[in-house]
VOTOR-972220 format. One record per residue (C-alpha): residue number from 1; residue in one letter; x, y, z. Coordinates in pm, whole numbers. Example, Ala and Ser with C-alpha at 12.3 -4.5 7.8 and 13.67 -1.06 7.14 Angstrom:
BEGIN
(pakol 1,A,(1230,-450,780))
(pakol 2,S,(1367,-106,714))
END
This chain:
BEGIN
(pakol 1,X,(0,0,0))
(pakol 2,X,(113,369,-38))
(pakol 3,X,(170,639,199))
(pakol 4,X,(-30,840,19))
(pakol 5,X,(-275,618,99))
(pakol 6,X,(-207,541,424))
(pakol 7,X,(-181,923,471))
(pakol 8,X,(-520,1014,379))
(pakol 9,X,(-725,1121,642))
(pakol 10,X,(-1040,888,760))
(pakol 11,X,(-1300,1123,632))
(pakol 12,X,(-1178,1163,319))
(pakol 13,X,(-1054,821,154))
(pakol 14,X,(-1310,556,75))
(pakol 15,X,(-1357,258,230))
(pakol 16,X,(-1493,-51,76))
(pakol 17,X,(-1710,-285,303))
(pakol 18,X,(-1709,-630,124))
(pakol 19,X,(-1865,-1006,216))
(pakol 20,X,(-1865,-1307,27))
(pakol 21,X,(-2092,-1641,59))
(pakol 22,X,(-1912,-1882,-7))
(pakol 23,X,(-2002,-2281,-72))
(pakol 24,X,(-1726,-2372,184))
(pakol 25,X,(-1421,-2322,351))
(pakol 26,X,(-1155,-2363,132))
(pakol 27,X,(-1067,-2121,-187))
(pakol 28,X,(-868,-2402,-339))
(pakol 29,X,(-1161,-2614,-348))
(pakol 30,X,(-1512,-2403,-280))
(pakol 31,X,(-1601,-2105,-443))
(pakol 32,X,(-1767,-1776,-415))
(pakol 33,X,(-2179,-1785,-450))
(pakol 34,X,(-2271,-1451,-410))
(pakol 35,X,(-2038,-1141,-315))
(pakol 36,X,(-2171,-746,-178))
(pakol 37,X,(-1945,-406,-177))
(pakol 38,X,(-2092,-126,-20))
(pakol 39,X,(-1855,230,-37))
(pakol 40,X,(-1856,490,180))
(pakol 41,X,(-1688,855,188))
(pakol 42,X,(-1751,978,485))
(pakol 43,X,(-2142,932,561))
(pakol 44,X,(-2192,953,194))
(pakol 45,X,(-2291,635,11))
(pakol 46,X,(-2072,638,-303))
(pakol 47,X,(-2135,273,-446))
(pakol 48,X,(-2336,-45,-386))
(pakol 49,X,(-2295,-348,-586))
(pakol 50,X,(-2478,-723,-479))
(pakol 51,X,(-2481,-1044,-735))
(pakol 52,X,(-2542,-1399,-613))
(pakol 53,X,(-2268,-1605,-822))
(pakol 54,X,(-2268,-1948,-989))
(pakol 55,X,(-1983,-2159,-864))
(pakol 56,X,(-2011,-2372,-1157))
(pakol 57,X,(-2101,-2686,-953))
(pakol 58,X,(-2353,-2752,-629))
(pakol 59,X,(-2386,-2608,-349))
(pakol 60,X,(-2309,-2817,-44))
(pakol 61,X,(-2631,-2848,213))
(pakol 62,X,(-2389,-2766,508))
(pakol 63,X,(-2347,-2420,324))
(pakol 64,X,(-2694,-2379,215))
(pakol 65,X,(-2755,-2384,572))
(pakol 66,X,(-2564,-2167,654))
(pakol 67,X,(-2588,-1883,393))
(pakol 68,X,(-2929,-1982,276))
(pakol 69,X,(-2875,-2004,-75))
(pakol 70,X,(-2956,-2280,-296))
(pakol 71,X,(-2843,-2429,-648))
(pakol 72,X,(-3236,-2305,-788))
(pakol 73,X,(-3094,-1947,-680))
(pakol 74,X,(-2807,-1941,-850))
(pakol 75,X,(-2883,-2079,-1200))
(pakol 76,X,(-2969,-1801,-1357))
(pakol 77,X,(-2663,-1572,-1166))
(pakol 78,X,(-2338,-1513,-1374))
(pakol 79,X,(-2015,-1703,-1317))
(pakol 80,X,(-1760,-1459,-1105))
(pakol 81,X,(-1597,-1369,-1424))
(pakol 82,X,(-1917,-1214,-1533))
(pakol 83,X,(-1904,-964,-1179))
(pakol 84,X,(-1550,-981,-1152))
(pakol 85,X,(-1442,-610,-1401))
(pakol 86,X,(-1735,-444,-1199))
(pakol 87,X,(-1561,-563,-852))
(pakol 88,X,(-1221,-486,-1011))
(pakol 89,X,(-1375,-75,-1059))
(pakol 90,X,(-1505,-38,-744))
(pakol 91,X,(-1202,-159,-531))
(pakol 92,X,(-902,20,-695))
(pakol 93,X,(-770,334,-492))
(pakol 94,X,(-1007,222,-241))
(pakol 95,X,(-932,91,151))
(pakol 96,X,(-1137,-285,185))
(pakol 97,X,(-1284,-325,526))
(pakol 98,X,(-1422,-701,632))
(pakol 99,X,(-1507,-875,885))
(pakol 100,X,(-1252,-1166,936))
(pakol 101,X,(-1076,-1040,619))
(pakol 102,X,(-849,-1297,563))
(pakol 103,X,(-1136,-1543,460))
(pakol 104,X,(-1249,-1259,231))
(pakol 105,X,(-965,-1144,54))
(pakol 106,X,(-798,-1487,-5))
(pakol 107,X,(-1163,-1616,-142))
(pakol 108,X,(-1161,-1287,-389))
(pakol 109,X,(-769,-1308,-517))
(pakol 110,X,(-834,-1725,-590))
(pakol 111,X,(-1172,-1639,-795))
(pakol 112,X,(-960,-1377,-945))
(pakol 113,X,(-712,-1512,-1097))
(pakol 114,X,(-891,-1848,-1143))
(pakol 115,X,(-1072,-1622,-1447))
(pakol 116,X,(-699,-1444,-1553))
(pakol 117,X,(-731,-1118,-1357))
(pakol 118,X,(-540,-973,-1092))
(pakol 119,X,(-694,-874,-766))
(pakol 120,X,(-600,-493,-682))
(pakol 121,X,(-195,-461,-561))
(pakol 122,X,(-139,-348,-211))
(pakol 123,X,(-494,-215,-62))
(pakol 124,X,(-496,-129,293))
(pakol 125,X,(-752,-353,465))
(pakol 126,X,(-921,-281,838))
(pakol 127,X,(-1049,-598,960))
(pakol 128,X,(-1325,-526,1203))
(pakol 129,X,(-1297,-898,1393))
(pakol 130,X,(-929,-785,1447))
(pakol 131,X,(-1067,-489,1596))
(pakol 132,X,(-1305,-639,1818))
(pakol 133,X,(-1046,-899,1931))
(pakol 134,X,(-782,-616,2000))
(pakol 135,X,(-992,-310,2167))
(pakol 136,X,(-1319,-455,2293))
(pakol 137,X,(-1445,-695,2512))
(pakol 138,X,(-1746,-832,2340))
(pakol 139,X,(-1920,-1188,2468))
(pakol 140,X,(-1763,-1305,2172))
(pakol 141,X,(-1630,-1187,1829))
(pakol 142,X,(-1912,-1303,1572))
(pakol 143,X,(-2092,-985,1406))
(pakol 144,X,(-2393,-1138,1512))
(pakol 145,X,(-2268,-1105,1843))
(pakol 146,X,(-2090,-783,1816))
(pakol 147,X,(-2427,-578,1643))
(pakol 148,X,(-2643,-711,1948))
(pakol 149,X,(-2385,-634,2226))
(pakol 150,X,(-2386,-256,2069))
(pakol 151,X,(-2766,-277,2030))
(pakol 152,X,(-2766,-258,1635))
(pakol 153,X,(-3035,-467,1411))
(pakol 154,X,(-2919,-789,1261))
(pakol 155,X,(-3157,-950,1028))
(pakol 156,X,(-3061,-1147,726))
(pakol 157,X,(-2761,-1329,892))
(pakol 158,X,(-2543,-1445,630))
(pakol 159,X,(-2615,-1295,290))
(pakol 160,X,(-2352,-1104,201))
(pakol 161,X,(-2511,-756,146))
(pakol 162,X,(-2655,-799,443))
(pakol 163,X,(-2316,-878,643))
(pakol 164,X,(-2183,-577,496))
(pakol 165,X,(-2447,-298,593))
(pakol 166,X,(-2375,-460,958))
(pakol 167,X,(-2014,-458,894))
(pakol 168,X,(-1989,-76,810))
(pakol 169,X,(-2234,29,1120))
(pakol 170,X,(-2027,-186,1350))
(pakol 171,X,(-1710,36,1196))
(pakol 172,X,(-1850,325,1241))
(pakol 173,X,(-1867,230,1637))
(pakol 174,X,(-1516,148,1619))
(pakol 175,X,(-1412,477,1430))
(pakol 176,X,(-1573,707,1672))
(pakol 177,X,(-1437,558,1992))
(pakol 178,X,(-1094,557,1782))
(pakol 179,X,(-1118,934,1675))
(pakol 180,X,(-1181,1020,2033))
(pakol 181,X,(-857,881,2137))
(pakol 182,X,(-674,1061,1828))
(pakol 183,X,(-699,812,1546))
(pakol 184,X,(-739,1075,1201))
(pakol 185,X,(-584,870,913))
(pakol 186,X,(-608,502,717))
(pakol 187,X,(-305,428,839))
(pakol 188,X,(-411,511,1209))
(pakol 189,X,(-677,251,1159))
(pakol 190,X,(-486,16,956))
(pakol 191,X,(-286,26,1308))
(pakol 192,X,(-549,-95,1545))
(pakol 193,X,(-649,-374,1317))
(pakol 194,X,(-287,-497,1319))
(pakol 195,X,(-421,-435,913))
(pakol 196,X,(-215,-528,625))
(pakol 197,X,(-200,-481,238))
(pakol 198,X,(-363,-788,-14))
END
């Protein structure tokens, strides 16, 4: 990532809040079923973007109970190289926020190149489970958990777009208690999420 990047100040870069459903653990061997972005600058909503994804094979049960969707829903959806220029447009320049962003990121860069592109070089990323494991003291560290301990709806468990609305109000909790204590760039958050470039 750049220091100009890292330099920018928190109310003026834009962060990316991204979640993928996925039809297992693995990104060698499951893939991505549906993926959500949200952007924000600011309070301003500057992009939203929400596909469910064929994986090109079936859905496990195990992950249809999980994530709730089913081979009938996907059919129809495009293959990730069908959604994957739109995701490409929306990230670059931009800082990616996730919960448990690891899972996230290494999902994205394996559908990525799996259809010949390149995920975007060196993006900060602020991983909001790192936060919560690192600054508060919450029952425990699922954003299930997290948005009822700070008294924030949670419907729709699971599906991505969903995940990420819950994922940017549970940042903006963090970023407030953070600016209070003198946190006023990306790289200040970057910092408390022990972050790191993908």
């Amino acid at each position: 990532m750049t220091a100009a990047m890292l330099d920018q100040n928190i109310d003026e870069a834009v962060f990316n809040f991204i979640d993928v459903e996925t039809t297992g653990l693995s990104p060698e061997r499951a893939r991505v079923c549906e993926v959500a972005l949200i952007g924000f600058k600011g309070a301003a909503r500057v992009n939203q973007f929400s596909s469910l994804v064929n994986p090109g094979g079936p859905i496990p049960p195990t992950a249809s109970r999980i994530n709730g969707i089913t081979d009938d829903m996907v059919r129809q959806s495009p293959a990730f190289g069908g959604v994957a220029p739109k995701l490409l447009d929306l990230l670059e320049g931009s800082v990616i926020v996730a919960h448990n962003a690891p899972f996230d990121m290494n999902f994205l860069k394996m559908e990525f190149s799996r259809v010949g592109l390149k995920f975007p070089e060196r993006l900060p990323v602020v991983d909001t489970l790192e936060i919560a494991r690192g600054h508060w003291k919450f029952t425990n560290n699922r954003l299930g958990t997290i948005a009822t301990e700070l008294n924030l709806s949670n419907e729709n468990w699971h599906r991505a777009l969903a995940d990420v609305e819950m994922t940017r109000k549970i940042f903006e909790h963090f970023i407030s208690a953070f600016k209070k204590s003198g946190a006023a760039t990306v790289g200040d958050l970057v910092k408390k999420s022990c972050g790191r470039a993908y």
